[in-house]
DOGU-11843 format. One line per field, with one value per residue (C-alpha): residue number from 0; residue in three letters; y negated, x negated, z. Coordinates in pm, 1 decimal, always signed. Each point is the difference from the previous one (the first is absolute). Layout:
residues N
seq [NUM  ...]
type [ALA  ...]
py [Y  ...]
px [X  ...]
pz [Z  ...]
end
This chain:
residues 164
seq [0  1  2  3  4  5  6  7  8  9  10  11  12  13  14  15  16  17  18  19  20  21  22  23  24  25  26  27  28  29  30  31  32  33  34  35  36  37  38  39  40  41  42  43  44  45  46  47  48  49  50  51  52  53  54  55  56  57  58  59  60  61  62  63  64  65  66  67  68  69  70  71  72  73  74  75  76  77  78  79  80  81  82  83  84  85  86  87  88  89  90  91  92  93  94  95  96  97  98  99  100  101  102  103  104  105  106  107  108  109  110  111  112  113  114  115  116  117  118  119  120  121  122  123  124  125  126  127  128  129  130  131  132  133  134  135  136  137  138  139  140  141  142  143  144  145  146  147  148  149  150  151  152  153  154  155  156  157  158  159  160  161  162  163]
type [UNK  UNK  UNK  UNK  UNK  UNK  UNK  UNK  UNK  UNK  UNK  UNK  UNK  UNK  UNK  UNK  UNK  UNK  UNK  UNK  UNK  UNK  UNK  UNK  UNK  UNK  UNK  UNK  UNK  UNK  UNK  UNK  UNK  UNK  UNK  UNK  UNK  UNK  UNK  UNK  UNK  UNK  UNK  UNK  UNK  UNK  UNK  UNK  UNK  UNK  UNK  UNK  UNK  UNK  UNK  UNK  UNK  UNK  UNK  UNK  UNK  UNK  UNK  UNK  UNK  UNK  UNK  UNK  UNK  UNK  UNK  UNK  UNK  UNK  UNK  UNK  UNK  UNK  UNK  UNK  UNK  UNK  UNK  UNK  UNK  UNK  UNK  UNK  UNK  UNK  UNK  UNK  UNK  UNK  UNK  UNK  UNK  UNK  UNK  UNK  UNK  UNK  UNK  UNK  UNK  UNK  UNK  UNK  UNK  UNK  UNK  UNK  UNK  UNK  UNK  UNK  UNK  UNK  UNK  UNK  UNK  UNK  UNK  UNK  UNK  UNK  UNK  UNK  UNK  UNK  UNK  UNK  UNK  UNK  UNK  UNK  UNK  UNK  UNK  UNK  UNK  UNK  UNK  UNK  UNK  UNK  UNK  UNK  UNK  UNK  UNK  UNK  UNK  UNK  UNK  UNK  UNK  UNK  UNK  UNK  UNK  UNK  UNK  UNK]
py [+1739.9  +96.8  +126.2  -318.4  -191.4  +305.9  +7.4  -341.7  +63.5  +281.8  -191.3  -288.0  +233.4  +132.5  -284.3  -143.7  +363.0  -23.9  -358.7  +77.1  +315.6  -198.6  -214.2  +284.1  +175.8  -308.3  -75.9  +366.6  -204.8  -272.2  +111.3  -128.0  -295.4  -267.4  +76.1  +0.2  -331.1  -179.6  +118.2  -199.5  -322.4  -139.2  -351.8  -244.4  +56.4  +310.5  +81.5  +198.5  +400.7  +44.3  -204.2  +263.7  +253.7  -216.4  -136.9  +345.9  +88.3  -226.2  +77.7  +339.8  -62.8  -267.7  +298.5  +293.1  -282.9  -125.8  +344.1  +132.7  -330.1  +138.5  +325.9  -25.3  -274.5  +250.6  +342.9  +161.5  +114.1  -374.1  -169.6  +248.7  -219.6  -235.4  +240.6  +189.0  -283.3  -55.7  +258.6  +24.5  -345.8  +149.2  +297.8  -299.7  -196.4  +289.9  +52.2  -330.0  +43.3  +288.8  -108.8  -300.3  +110.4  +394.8  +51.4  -389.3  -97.4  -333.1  -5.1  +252.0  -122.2  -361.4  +135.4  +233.8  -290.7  -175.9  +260.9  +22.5  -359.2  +94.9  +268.0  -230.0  -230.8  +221.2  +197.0  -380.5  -45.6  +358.0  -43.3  -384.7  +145.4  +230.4  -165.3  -364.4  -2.4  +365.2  -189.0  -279.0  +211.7  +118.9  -365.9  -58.9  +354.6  -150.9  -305.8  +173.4  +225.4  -302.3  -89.6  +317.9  +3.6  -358.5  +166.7  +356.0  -228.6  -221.5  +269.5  +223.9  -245.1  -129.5  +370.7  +190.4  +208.0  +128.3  +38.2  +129.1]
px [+4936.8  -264.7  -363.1  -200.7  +287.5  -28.8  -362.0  -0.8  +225.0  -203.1  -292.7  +115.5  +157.7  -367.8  -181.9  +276.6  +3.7  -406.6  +22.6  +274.7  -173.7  -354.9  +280.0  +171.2  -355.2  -97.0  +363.7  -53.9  -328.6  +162.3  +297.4  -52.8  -156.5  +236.9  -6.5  -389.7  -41.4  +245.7  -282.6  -243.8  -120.8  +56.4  -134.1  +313.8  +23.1  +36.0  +345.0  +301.2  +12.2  +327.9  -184.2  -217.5  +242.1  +168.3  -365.7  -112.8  +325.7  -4.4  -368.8  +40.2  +266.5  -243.4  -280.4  +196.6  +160.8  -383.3  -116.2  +293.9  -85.5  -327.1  +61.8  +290.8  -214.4  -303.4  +39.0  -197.5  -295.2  +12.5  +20.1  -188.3  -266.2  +282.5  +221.0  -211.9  -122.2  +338.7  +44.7  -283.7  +103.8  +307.7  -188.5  -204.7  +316.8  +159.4  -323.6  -21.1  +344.4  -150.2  -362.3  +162.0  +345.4  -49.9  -331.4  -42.5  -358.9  -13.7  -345.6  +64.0  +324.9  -176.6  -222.6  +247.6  +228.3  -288.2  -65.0  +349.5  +15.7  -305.5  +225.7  +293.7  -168.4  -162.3  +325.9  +149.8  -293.2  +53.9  +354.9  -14.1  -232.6  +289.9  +272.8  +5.3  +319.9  -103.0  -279.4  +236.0  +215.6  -289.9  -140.8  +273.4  -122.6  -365.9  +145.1  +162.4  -320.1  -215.5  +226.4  +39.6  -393.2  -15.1  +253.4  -205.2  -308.9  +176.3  +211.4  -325.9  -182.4  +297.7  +11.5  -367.4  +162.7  +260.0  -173.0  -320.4]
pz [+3242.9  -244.8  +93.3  +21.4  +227.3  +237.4  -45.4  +150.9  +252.7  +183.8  -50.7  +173.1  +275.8  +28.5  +62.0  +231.1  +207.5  +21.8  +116.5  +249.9  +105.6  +104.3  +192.8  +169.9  +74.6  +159.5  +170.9  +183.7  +180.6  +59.0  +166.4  +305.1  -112.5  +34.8  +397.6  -39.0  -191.3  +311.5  +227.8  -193.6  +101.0  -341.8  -166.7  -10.5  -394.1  +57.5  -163.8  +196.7  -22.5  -222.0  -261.5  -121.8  -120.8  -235.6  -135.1  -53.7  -161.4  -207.8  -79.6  -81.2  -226.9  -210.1  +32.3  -143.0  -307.6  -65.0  -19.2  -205.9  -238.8  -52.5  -55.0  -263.7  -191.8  -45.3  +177.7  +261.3  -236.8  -127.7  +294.6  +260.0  +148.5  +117.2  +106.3  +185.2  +142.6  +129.8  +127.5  +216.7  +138.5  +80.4  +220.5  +146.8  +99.9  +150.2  +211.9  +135.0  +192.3  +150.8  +116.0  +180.1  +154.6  +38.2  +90.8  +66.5  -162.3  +9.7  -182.5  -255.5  -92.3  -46.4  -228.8  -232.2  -13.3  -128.4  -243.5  -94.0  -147.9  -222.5  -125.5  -24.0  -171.0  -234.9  -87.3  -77.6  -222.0  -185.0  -15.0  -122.2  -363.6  -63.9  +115.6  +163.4  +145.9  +173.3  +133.1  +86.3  +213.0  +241.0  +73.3  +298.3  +123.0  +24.7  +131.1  +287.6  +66.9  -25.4  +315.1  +169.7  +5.9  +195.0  +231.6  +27.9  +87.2  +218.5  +198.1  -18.2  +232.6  +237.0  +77.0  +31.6  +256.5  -205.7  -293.5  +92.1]
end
């Protein structure tokens, strides 16, 4: 294998073990949560606990490739602004699993979700000028937060005692 194939291959193992790492610092909050969300009154669109693992799997997987995408095409000094930003979306995901099912902040974890689809949607837009299909990859991530807010609202104010 010579240096640049290797290169490629930590780098993409890099950017796969950071997104997987926001994933598992947000699994260790919601470890319970599956048991939590059934004592919800939930809106009837609300989807089925089991679903969300496999979403966010797959999710994860299209963060760490989109990131990876980015920084083979240009580097991290040539592409810091957007990888950075990612990053920091990353820390804001993570947090949002903890404000609502560990220390169960209904409010607050309205309002970072909120906050993390401005940082989705801004890392789509950084990734898309220096590499469209890296900015591709994120959109079903947005998607899926775009409906995981609806829910957070929605569950939020079905359950004012629960949620404070």
């Amino acid at each position: 294998m010579d240096h640049s194939a290797r290169r490629q291959g930590i780098g993409l193992a890099g950017w796969l073990l950071g997104s997987f790492a926001a994933a598992a610092v947000g699994g260790v909050a919601s470890a319970n949560a599956g048991d939590f969300y059934q004592q919800f009154v939930r809106p009837g669109w609300a989807p089925p606990p089991w679903l969300f693992g496999p979403v966010w799997s797959v999710l994860y997987l299209l963060m760490g490739i989109a990131a990876f995408l980015v920084w083979r095409e240009r580097g991290w000094r040539g592409a810091r602004a957007a990888l950075t930003l990612f990053v920091v979306q990353l820390a804001a995901n993570a947090l949002w699993t903890w404000l609502f099912f560990a220390w169960r902040r209904g409010a607050l974890a309205f309002g970072e979700i909120l906050l993390l689809w401005v940082l989705i949607a801004a890392t789509i837009v950084a990734f898309w000028r220096v590499k469209p299909l890296a900015g591709a990859l994120l959109i079903p991530y947005l998607l899926w937060v775009s409906f995981a807010t609806a829910l957070t609202w929605a569950v939020w104010q079905m359950n004012p005692a629960v949620l404070g």
